[in-house]
Structure formats: structure tokens, C-alpha cells
C-alpha positions, 0 to 999 in steps of 0.5 A: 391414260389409254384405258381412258381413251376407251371412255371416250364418247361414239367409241363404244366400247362401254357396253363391253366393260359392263359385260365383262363386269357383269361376267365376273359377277355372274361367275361369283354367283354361280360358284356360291351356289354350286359350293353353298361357301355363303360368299355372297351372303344375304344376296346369295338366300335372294338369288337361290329363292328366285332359282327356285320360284322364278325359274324352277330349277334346282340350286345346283343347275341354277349355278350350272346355268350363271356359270354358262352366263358369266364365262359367255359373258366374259368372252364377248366381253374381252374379244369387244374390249381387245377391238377397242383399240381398232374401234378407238383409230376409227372413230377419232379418225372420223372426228378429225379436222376437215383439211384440204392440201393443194399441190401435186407432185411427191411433194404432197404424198409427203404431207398425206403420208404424216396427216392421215394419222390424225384425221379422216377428213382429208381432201387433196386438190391436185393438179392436172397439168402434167404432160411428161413421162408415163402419165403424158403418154397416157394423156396424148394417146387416150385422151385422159388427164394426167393420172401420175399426181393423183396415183401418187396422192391415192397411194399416200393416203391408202390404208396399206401404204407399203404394199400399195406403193410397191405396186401402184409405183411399180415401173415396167422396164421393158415392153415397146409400149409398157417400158416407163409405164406405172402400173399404177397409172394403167390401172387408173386408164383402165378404171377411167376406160370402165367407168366412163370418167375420171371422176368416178375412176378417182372414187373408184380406185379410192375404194380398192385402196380404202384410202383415208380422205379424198383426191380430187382434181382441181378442174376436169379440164385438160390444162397446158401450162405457159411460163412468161420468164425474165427474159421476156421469153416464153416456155409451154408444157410443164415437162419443159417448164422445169429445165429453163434458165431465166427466171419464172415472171409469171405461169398461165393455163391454158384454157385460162377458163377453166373451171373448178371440180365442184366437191373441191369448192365443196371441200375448201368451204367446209375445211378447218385448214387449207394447206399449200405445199409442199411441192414444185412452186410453179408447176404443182402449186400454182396451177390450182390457183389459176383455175376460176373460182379456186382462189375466191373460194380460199379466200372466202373460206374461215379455214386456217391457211398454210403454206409449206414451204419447200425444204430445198431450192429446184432448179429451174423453178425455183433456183436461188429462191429464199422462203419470202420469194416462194410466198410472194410467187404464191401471193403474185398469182393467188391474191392476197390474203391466200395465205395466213401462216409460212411454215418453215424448216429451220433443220440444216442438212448435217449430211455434207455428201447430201448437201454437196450433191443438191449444190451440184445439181444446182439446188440448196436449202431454202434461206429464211429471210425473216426480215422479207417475210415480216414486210409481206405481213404472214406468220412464220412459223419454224420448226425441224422438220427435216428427213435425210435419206437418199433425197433430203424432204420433210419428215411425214410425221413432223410436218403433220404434227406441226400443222396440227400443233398450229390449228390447236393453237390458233384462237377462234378455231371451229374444233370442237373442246372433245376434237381438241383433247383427242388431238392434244393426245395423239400429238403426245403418242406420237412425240 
């Protein structure tokens, strides 16, 4: 089944399998002619006539002449059929479905990390309204947007990961005005200094990562977010947002009228599917959905929508929240029909160390709540996609592959019959 792979349309590499076959031929042509061992019969009298009339040299330098043909032919032939496999990753990746992830956070470099396996075209939105740490240093002393949720998306979806992330993540541990600073964030101040905007600093960067996809802020604006709580109280700024004790009711921007950035309007109408999550709820979710035209333009959109619900519970946003009350938040603040499937990990945490330490931070694994979820009218779907290591998170490439395994199955999909079969066969590699 991989050979057939290299068949497959836009690869090019057919040209190259008729070169290496053509190689050999001219290499048998040339030993019957040097030999005169008659292997090639009849067609070796046709070939030696031509040598001879046509090209008007002698048998022996004729053969010498297909020999010099046929082992050319053959080196550039295997050296272009050994970069298939290359060629193969680049094209497929070309053909993928066209997604968009909204959210911010690690939350969604998880999800980048596991779809850039499968597609090319991939459009993050991300939040802007972060004001705390580095990037919030960044944001009150230069004047620029929150460059830490971009960093992070930038880095997930750069071509040479490992590498990357070691650096862009790099924090330096001392200096009066380096200390708690990411090189990372820096280097995206500096790119916004150079090229005058955030937009082209966003670009800019992208290429230096030869990322796979696009980021793309939500809005230009500088956003400040306000939680009404429970307890009629009020909470500004996203750092603050995070450590209260009464319940979220509802999250503003502030400036309420922000407006979109136009390549994300641009990316959610032309998507195949527009994925929520995973993320904090309140704080890298949500705040996409307030700026205007976002929610209209999901909405409209015939894209298949997703949101991915978190594994576990985070203090303050979302303390005690079951899967039904993460989608009712989105739904409060979005609109209906913003979402048409809850994907869920249904894997418990089978490290008790793990699970016990969450619990004393006041956070545990979200509850599915089936008979809730069924009255708000979404699909649910559930699958193990759990990752255990120093924090518990869902595992990149599970994720990716049942986000893709959803689209596939869903009918009156816009792929095309040849973009499901190569998806179908990826699934498979990576199973």
C-alpha cells in the first residue's frame, strides 16, 4: 500500500518510476550490443541498424553510448523516487481539510501539535487578552498585544518542533528586566518593532518557523476581560480572572466593539471544521466569541463544529464544572447552534499520585453528564484520549485522529472522495 501511495495524483513522482524503468531497458540494450549475446533478438538487429544509419557510429560505441543513457537514467531516477516519501507528506499535507481552532492557551498547542500531522491548512484564532507574566510586561511597557498565546501556537505548529520550543520557551532566569521573560515573546516584540505591526510580525515569524497553518489574532484590539460572578461581584483582568472563589455568570471585553481580524472571517467561512478547545473555558475560549462578527460568521459557516472539552476541571474557572455546564458556557455567550459535536475523554487517570495531587489543587476530571448533555441537543462523542505525565492533557495525536475520524464520518462532508481515502490511510499509519 505505500508503493501505491507514490501513484497517487500531484505527487509526481510517475515520471521517475518510467525513468528508472527506462534505465534498465537502455542497460539491457547497451550489454546486448557490447556482448553481441542476441538477448534482445529481433529489436537488437532494429537497434543496431539505427546506430548505424541514424547516428553513425560504430555498434560497440553505440552500446558504450545506451550504457552512459541507461546508468544517468537510473541515478536520477532512484534519487527522485527516494524523495517521494517527502514529496508524498508535502502534497497530502497540501490537500488537507481546511481547519480553524479557536482558544489560546497550551490547551490549544496541544491540539496543533497532533492536526499538522494531517493537513496544511490550518488557521488558529487565538485570544488576545491575556495581561499577566511575560506577555503582560510586554503588553503594558510596549504598547503591543499579548504575544504569549500566539508564541505558543507558532511554536506547535513549526515544522522543527523540538528545537523550536526549546527556544521560542526558553525563560530567562535572571536579568532586573529579562528575569521571567521568554525569548520567545521577545523576539515577536522585536518583529512587531521591525515590521511596524502585529499582523506582519505574526507572518513574519511564521516563516522563520516554516510553521504548518496560520495564527491569527481574534481582533487587533487591545482587549480587557470583565467577570460578573455569582456573587454579584465583579473581577477585571484575565490574570485576576482565574484565582476567584464564586462562580463565573458571565465574561465581557472590554472594548465590547471590538472588531474581528478579517483573514479570521476569511479562514472560519472557507473551513471544512471549526474546532473549539481545548483550553481555559472562560479566559482563551470564550473571549474569541465576544468579538463582533466572530459568532455570526461561525454560525453561517457549513463547516463541521467541534468543541473539545477539557480533560480536567480549573480552579476558579471552572471548579466543579461537568462537561454539560463547559458547553452551556460556550453556548451562553456564543449562541446557539455554535456547536454541533462535544468531544469528550472518556479515559480515567490510572495514576493515583497524579489524580490525588489535581484533587488537592482543587481540580478533577471532568464528569460526563450524558443525560444533561442529550437535553442541550449536541452530539457527543467520546473516545480515550488521555496523556499522563507531569500534568494530565490530552494525547496530540489522539485527539487529531478523532477529530479527523469525525469529519470522515460525518455525511454531506465538502471532502472530496481522493482527500478522504488519503485521510482513511494516514489514520491507519498512525494507529
Amino acid at each position: 500500500m505505500d508503493f501505491i501511495k507514490w501513484l497517487y495524483p500531484g505527487i509526481g513522482v510517475k515520471r521517475w518510476l518510467l525513468m528508472v524503468v527506462a534505465g534498465f531497458i537502455f542497460l539491457a540494450i547497451s550489454i546486448s550490443l557490447i556482448t553481441s549475446y542476441g538477448i534482445l533478438g529481433l529489436l537488437e538487429f532494429k537497434i543496431k541498424y539505427f546506430i548505424v544509419n541514424f547516428l553513425g557510429m560504430d555498434v560497440f560505441w553505440g552500446g558504450l553510448f545506451f550504457l552512459v543513457l541507461g546508468i544517468t537514467f537510473l541515478i536520477i531516477g532512484f534519487v527522485e523516487v527516494i524523495r517521494a516519501r517527502s514529496i508524498y507528506q508535502e502534497v497530502f499535507l497540501k490537500k488537507g481539510p481546511k481547519i480553524v481552532v479557536i482558544g489560546g492557551g497550551t490547551g490549544l498547542a496541544v491540539l496543533l501539535r497532533g492536526l499538522k500531522e494531517y493537513t496544511n491548512n490550518i488557521t488558529a484564532i487565538v485570544s488576545v487578552a491575556d495581561d499577566g507574566g511575560s506577555s503582560g510586561r510586554l503588553r503594558s511597557q510596549l504598547g503591543m498585544l499579548p504575544p504569549g498565546d500566539i508564541r505558543n501556537c507558532l511554536v506547535a505548529l513549526a515544522d522543527r518542533e523540538v528545537i523550536m520550543e526549546e527556544m521560542f520557551n526558553y525563560r530567562f532566569k535572571q536579568g532586573q528586566d529579562l528575569e521571567g521573560h521568554n525569548l520567545g515573546n521577545l523576539i515577536l516584540a522585536a518583529m512587531v518593532d521591525i515590521y511596524g505591526n502585529f499582523e506582519e510580525a505574526i507572518r513574519q515569524t511564521s516563516k522563520v518557523l516554516a510553521i504548518r497553518g496560520k495564527v491569527v489574532p481574534s481582533t487587533l484590539e487591545h482587549l480587557v476581560l470583565r467577570a460578573n460572578l455569582e456573587d454579584g461581584s465583579i473581577i477585571v483582568g484575565e490574570s485576576n480572572i482565574g484565582k476567584t472563589k464564586s462562580p463565573i455568570k458571565k465574561i465581557n471585553i472590554i472594548p465590547a466593539s471590538a472588531k474581528p481580524v478579517e483573514e479570521a472571517l476569511e479562514a472560519i467561512d472557507e473551513a471544512d471544521a471549526i474546532i473549539f478547545g481545548p483550553g481555559s473555558l472562560y479566559t482563551s475560549i470564550i473571549p474569541n466569541l465576544l468579538v463582533q462578527g466572530i459568532p455570526e460568521a461561525i454560525k453561517a459557516s457549513p463547516a463541521t463544529k467541534i468543541y473539545v472539552c477539557n480533560v480536567m476541571t480549573q480552579p476558579g474557572e471552572t471548579t466543579g464544572y461537568t462537561a454539560s455546564q463547559h458547553l452551556q458556557a460556550l453556548i451562553d455567550h456564543g449562541g446557539k447552534n455554535i456547536i454541533e459535536y462535544i468531544l469528550l475523554n472518556n479515559q480515567p487517570i490510572s495514576d493515583s499520585e497524579l489524580r490525588d495531587r489535581y484533587f488537592a489543587d482543587n481540580a478533577e476530571q471532568v464528569e460526563v453528564d450524558h443525560s444533561r448533555l442529550a437535553r442541550i441537543g449536541v452530539k457527543v462523542v467520546e473516545e480515550e484520549m488521555l496523556d499522563e505525565n507531569a500534568l494530565v492533557r490530552h494525547n496530540p495525536d489522539r485527539l487529531a485522529r478523532a477529530i479527523i475520524k469525525l469529519l470522515l464520518s460525518k455525511k454531506g462532508s465538502k471532502l472530496s472522495f481522493f482527500e478522504r481515502f488519503i485521510l482513511l490511510e494516514k489514520i491507519k499509519d498512525k494507529e
